[in-house]
N, C-alpha and C positions, 0 to 999 in steps of 0.2 A: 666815367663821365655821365655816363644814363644808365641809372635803376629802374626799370621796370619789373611791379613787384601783383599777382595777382591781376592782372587788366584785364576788367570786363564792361564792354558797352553791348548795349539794347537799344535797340527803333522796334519800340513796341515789344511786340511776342518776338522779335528776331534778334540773334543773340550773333552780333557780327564778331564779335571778339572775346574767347570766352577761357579769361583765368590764363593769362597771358604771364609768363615771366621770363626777363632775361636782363643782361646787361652788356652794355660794351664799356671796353676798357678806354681809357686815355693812350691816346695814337693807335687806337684798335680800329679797322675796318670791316664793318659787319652787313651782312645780304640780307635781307628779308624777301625769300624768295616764294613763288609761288603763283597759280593762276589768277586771274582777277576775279576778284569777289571773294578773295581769301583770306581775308583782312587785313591787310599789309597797309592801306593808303587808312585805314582806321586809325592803325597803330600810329602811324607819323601825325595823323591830325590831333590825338589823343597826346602826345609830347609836345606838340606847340600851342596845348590849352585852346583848340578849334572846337572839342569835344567833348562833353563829359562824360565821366567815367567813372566808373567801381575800379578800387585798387589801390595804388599808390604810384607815383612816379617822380625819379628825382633825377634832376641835372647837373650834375658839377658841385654836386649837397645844397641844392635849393629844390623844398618842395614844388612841385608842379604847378599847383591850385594856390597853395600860399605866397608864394615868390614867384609865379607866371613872369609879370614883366622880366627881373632882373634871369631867368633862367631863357626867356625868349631872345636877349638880347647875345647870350653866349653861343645861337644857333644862326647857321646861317642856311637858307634855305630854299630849295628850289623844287615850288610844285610841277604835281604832273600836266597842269592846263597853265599856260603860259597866260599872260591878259598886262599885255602893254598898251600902252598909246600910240597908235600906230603915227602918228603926223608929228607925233615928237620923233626930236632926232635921239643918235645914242647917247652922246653928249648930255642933253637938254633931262633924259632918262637918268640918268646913273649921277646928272650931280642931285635932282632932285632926292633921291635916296640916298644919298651922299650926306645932305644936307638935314634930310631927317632925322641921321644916322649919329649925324655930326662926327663925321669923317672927315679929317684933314685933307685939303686938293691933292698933299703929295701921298696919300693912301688911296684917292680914288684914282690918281693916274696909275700908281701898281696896280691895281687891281684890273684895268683897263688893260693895261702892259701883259699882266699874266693870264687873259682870257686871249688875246689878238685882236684886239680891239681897238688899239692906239689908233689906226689908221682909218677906221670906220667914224669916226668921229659927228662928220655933219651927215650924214646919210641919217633919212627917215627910216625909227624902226619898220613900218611896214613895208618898207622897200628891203629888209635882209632875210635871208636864206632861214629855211628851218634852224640849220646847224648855227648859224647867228645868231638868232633868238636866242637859242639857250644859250651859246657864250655871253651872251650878255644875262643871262638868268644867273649863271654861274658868276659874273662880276659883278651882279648884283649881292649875290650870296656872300661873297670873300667881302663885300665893305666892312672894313674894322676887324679886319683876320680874328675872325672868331675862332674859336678851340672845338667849335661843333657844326660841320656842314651834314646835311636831313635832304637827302636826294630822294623823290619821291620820281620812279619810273623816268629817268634822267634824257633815257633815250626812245621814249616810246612810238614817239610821231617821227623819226629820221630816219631818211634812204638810210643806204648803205656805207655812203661813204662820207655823210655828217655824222652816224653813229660812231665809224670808226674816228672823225676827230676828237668828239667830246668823250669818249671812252679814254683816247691817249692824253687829253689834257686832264680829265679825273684823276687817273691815274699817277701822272704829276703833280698833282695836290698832295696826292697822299705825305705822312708827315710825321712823326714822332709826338709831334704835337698839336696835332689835329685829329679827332675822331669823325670816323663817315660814318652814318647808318642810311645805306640806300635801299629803297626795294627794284625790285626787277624781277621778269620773268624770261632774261635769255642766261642762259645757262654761261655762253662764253662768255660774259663781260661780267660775270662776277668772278669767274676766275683769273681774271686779272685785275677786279677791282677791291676783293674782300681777303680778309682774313679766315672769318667766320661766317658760313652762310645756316640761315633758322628757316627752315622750310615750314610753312602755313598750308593750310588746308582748314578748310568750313572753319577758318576763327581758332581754330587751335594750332600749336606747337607739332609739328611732328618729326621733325629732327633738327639737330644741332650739331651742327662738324663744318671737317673744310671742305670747299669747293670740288676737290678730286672725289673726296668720300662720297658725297652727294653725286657726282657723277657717276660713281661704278653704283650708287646703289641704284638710280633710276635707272641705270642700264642706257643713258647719254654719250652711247658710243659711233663713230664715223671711220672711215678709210682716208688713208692718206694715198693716193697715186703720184710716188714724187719717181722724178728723174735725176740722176745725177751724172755729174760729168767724169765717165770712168770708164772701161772699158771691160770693167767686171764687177758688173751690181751685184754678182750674189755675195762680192765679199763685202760692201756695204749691206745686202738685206743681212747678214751675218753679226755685223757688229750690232743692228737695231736689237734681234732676236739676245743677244748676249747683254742689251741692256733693258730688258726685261717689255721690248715692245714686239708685242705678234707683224711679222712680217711675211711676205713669198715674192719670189718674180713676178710680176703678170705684163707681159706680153716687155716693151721696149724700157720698163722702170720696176718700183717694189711699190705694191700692195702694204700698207699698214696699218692695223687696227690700232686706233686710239679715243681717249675718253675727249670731251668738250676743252678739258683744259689743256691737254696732252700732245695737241699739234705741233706747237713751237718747241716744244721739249725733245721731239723726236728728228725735227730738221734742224734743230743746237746740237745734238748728237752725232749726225750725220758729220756737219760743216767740223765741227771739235776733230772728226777723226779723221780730218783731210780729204772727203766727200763733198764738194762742190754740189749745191743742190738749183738745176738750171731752170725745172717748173715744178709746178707740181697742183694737184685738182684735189676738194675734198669731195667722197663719195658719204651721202649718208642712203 
């Protein structure tokens, strides 16, 4: 769905993106992961023709520069700085792009329906929650279920527990027939949101793999202190260590070393082998 082939931009003597290539597939979910100033929000800006650039870039087989419109209209897209109108309601917001979009009313109510948003209706956007905003940034994006959503730092300005909504409803998008390319820089939520994560650095590529790989190689590892309801945890730390996760007692539960994406894998194991898991704290 996206060819990018050589991509290099310059502001000036400074070379933000330099000789760039990769692609994602159709229903491929790809991380662009990395510090800020890494170039990652480049690359996004440079695929929705915001940017110019050396290289080449192609959408769904439409050149970038040459077929801009009809390749922009296959993305749907949600920057990292939000910029509503706050005095318009959600409604008043989403049919206007709606309307732009020339989206049918029974496409913007799914689209409304599949963010949670049905019920928010007459409410002023500047009266909704971080975590609103971007649901509705996000049912902004889904008008006219495009084949290509371009999540630029998706969750970057959200507590803890709006990150964890709009993480699980991304997630739910995912699609056979839909491609993601997000960037981010936390390491958990591309493991549950990517296929492929491309790690950046000063504008270049420097790696390419899955989300696990990328975590043993930076060394992205934590303690799991879980408790289970048993009366002999070392024959649960037992079973952990025999599926290939470092475990010990320590003090009332088991001690478990795991990588960013490797938490829920290790308390699915537990729960699988008849280990009831009643808490449990992560220690980094």
């Amino acid at each position: 769905m996206i060819d990018v082939r050589h991509l290099t931009k310059r502001y000036g003597e400074v070379v933000a993106v330099a000789d760039v290539s990769f692609t994602v597939q159709p229903g491929e979910s790809v991380a662009l992961w990395g510090p800020n100033g890494a170039g990652k929000t480049t690359v996004v800006r440079s695929i929705l023709g915001l940017a110019s650039y050396e290289g080449f870039i192609e959408v769904a087989g439409l050149d970038g520069r040459n077929d801009g419109k009809q390749a922009r209209a296959l993305i749907g897209h949600v920057p990292q700085e939000l910029a509503f109108y706050d005095e318009l309601t959600v409604f008043e917001t989403i049919d206007f792009s709606a309307r732009l979009k020339r989206v049918t009313p029974q496409a913007t109510k799914a689209a409304l329906a599949r963010v949670g948003l049905t019920s928010h209706l007459t409410k002023a956007v500047g009266s909704l929650s971080g975590g609103m905003k971007q649901r509705l940034a996000i049912g902004l994006a889904l008008l006219g279920d495009p084949p290509i959503l371009l999540l630029d730092e998706p969750t970057s300005n959200l507590d803890a527990g709006s990150r964890e909504g709009v993480v699980r409803l991304l997630h739910e998008l995912r699609s056979p027939s839909r491609s993601m390319l997000l960037t981010s820089h936390h390491i958990d939520e591309i493991g549950l949101l990517a296929d492929r994560v491309i790690s950046f650095d000063a504008g270049r590529i420097v790696l390419d793999c899955g989300p696990q790989e990328l975590s043993d190689k930076l060394g992205l590892h934590s303690w799991l202190h879980v408790k289970v309801a048993t009366s002999a945890p070392a024959a649960a730390a037992a079973v952990l260590v025999a599926s290939g996760f470092p475990a010990r007692l320590n003090g009332s539960g088991i001690l478990v070393e795991v990588s960013a994406q490797g938490k829920g894998a290790a308390l699915r194991r537990l729960e699988e082998s008849g280990y009831r898991v009643v808490d449990f704290e992560v220690w980094r």
